[in-house]
Backbone as a ProteinNet text record, in pm:
[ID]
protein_1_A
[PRIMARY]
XXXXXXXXXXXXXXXXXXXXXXXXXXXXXXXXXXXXXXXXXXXXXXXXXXXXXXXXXXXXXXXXXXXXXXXXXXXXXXXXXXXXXXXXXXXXXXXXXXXXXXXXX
[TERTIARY]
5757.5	5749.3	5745.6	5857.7	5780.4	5712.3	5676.9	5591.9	5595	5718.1	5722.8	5712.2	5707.3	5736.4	5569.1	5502.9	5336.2	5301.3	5341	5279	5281.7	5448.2	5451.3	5373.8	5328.1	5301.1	5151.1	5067.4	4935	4934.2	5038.2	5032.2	5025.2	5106.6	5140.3	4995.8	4941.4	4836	4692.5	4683.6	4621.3	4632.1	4753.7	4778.9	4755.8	4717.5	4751.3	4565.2	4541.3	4310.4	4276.3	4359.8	4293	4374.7	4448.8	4483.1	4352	4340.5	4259.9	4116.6	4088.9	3930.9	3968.9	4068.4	4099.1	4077.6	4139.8	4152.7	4029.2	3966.2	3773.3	3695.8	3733	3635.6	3649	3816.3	3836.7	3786.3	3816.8	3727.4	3590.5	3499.3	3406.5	3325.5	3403.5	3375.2	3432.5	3543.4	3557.9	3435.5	3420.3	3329.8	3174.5	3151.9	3042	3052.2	3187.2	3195.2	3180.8	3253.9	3261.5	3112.5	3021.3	2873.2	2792.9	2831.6	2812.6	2815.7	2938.1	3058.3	2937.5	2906.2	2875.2	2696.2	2637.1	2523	2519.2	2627.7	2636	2665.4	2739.4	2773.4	2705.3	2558.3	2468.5	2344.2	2362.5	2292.6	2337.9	2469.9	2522.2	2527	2523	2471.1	2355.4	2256.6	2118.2	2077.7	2166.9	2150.2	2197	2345.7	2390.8	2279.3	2221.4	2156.4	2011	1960.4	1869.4	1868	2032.9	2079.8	2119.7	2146.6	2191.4	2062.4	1943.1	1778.2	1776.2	1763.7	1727	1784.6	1938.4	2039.2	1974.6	1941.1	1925.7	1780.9	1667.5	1584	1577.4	1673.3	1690.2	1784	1866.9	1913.7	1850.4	1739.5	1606.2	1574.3	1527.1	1423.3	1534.7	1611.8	1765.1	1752.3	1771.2	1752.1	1639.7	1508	1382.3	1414.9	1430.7	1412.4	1540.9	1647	1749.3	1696.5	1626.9	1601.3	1491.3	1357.6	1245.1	1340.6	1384.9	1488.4	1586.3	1671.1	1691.5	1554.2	1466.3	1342.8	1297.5	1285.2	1266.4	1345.8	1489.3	1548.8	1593.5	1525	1491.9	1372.9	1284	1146.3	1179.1	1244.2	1298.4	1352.1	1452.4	1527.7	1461.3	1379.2	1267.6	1187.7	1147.6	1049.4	1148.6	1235	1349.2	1387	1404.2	1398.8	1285.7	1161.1	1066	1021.6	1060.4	1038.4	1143.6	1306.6	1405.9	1326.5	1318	1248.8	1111.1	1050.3	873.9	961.2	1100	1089.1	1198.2	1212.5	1278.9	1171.4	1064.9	962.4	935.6	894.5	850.9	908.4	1064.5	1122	1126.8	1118.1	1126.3	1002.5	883.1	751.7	747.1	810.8	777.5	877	1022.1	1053.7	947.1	936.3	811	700.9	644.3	538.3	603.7	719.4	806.6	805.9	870.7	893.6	763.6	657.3	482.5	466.8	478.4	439.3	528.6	653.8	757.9	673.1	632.4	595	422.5	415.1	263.6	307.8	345.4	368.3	455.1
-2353.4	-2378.7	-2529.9	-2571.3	-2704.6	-2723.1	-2883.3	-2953.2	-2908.4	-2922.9	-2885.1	-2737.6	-2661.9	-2505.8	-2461.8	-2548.7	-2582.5	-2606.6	-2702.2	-2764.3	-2654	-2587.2	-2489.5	-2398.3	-2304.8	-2231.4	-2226	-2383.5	-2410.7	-2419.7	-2447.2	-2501.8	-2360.7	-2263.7	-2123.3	-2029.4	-2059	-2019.2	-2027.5	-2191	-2192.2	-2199.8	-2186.7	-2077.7	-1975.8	-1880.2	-1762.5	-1726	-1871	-1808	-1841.4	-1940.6	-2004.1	-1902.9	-1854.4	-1766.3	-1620.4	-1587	-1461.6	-1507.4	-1641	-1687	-1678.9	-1731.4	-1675.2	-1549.9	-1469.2	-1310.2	-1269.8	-1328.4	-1243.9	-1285.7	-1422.5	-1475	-1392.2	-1389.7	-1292.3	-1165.7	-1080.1	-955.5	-946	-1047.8	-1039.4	-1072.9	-1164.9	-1152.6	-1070.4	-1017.2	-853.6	-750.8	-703.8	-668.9	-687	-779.8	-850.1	-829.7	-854.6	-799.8	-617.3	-552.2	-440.5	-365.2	-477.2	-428.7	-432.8	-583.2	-628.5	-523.7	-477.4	-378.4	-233.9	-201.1	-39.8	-64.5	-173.6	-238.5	-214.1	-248.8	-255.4	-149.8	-30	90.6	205	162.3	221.9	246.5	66	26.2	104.9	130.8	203	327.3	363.1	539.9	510.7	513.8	503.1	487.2	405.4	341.7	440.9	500.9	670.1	768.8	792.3	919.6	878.6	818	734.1	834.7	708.1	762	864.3	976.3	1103.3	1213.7	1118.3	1169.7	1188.5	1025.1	982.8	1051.1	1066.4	1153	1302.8	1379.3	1539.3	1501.3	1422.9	1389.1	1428.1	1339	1270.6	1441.8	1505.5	1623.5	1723.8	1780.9	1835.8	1782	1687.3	1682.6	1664.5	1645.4	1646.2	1797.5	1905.7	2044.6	2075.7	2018.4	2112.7	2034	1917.9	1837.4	1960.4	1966.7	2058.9	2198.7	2254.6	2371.1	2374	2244.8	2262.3	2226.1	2126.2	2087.8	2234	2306.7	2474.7	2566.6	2566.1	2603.2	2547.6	2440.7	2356.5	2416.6	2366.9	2403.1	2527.6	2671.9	2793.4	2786.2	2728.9	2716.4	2632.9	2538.4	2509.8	2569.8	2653.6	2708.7	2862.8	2898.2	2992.4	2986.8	2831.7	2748.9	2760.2	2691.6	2657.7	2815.9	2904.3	3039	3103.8	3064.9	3099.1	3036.6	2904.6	2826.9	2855.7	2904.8	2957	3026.2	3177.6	3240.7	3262.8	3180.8	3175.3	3026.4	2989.7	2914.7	3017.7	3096.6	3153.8	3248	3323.1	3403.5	3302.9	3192.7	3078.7	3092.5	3072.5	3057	3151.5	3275.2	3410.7	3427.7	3381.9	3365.2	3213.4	3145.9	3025.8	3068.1	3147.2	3241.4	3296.1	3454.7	3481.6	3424.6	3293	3229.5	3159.3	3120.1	3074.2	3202.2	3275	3404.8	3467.7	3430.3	3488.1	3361.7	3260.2	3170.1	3167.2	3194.7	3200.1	3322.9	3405.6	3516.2	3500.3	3430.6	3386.5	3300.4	3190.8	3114.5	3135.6
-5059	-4916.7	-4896.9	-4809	-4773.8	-4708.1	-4693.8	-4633.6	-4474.8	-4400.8	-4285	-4245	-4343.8	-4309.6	-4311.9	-4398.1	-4433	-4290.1	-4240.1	-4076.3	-4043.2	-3971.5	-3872	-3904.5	-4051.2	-4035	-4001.8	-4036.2	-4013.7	-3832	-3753.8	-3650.6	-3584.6	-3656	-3585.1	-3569.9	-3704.8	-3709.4	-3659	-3595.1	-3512	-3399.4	-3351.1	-3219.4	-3170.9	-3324.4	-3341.5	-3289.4	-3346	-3369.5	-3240.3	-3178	-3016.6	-2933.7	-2945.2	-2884.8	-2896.9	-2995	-3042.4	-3027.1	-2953.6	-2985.5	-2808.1	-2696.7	-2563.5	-2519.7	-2579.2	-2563.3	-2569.6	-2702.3	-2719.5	-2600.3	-2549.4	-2403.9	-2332.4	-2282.3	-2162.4	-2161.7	-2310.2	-2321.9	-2256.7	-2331.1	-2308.3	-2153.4	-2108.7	-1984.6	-1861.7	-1922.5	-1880	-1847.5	-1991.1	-2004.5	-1918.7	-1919.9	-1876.7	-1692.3	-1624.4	-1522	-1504	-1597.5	-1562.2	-1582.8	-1663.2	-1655.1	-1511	-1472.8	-1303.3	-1238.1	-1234.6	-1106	-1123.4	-1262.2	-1296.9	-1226.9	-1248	-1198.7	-1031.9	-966.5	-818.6	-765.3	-853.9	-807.1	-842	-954.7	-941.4	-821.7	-815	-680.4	-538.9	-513.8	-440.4	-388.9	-514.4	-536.4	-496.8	-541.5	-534.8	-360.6	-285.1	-140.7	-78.1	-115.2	-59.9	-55.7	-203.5	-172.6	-52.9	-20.4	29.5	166.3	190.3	361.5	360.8	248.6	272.1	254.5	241.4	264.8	397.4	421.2	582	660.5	669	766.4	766.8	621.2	651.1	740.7	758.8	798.4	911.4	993.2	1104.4	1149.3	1081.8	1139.5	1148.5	1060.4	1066.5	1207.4	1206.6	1330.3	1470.3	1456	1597	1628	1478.1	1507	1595.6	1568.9	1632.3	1748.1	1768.2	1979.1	2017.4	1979.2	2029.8	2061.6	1996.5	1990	2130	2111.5	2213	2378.1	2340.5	2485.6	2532.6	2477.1	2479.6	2569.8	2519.8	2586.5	2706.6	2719.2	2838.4	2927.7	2880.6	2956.1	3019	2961.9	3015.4	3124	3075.3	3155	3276.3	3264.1	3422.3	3481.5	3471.9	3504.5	3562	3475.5	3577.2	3642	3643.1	3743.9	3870.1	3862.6	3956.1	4031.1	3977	4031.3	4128.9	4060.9	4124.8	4262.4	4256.2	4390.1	4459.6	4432.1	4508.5	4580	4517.9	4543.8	4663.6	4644.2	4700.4	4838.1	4790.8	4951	5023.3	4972.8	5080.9	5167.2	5095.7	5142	5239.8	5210.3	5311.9	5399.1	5431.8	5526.5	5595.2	5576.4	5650.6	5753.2	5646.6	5701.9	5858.9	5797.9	5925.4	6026.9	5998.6	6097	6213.7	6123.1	6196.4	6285.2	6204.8	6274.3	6380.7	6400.2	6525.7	6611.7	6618.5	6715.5	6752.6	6655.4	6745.3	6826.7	6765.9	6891.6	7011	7000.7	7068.8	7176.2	7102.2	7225.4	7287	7213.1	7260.5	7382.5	7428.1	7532.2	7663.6
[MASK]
+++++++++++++++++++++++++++++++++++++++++++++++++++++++++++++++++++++++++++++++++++++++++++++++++++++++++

């Protein structure tokens, strides 16, 4: 081998290691991100199931106000009947009490 075929192939070769000593960085800080990423999307999960606590929570208790407001809103509604009701007796009655006084005078 010569001298020059000696260079290139020393020159090739350490192309070959800074190249392969590049590649291991990038790996590794690959890596090192995709630890980050799995870190943040644990964090994520973890923050989902949370709000998917809080939400059945919050729909639990939306169920029972829905349900008592349903009721209410029967109980007015037979309140509201009953005073229909008791003002019309009224009115029949202050009738009456017009036409006695009417015949009283």
């Amino acid at each position: 081998m010569t001298e020059n075929q000696e260079k290139e192939l020393f020159n090739t070769l350490a192309a070959l290691v800074t190249g392969v000593n590049v590649i291991q960085s990038e790996v590794k800080d690959i890596k090192e991100t995709q630890n980050e990423h799995s870190q943040i999307l644990e964090n994520h999960s973890q923050i989902l199931e949370k709000h998917s606590q809080i939400l059945n929570g919050h729909s639990q208790i939306l169920e029972k106000h829905s349900q008592i407001l349903d009721r209410l809103d029967a109980k007015t509604d037979s309140i509201a009947e009953t005073v229909i009701a008791n003002d019309k007796r009224l009115t029949a009655v202050e009738k009456e009490v017009l036409n006695l006084r009417g015949g009283i005078h």
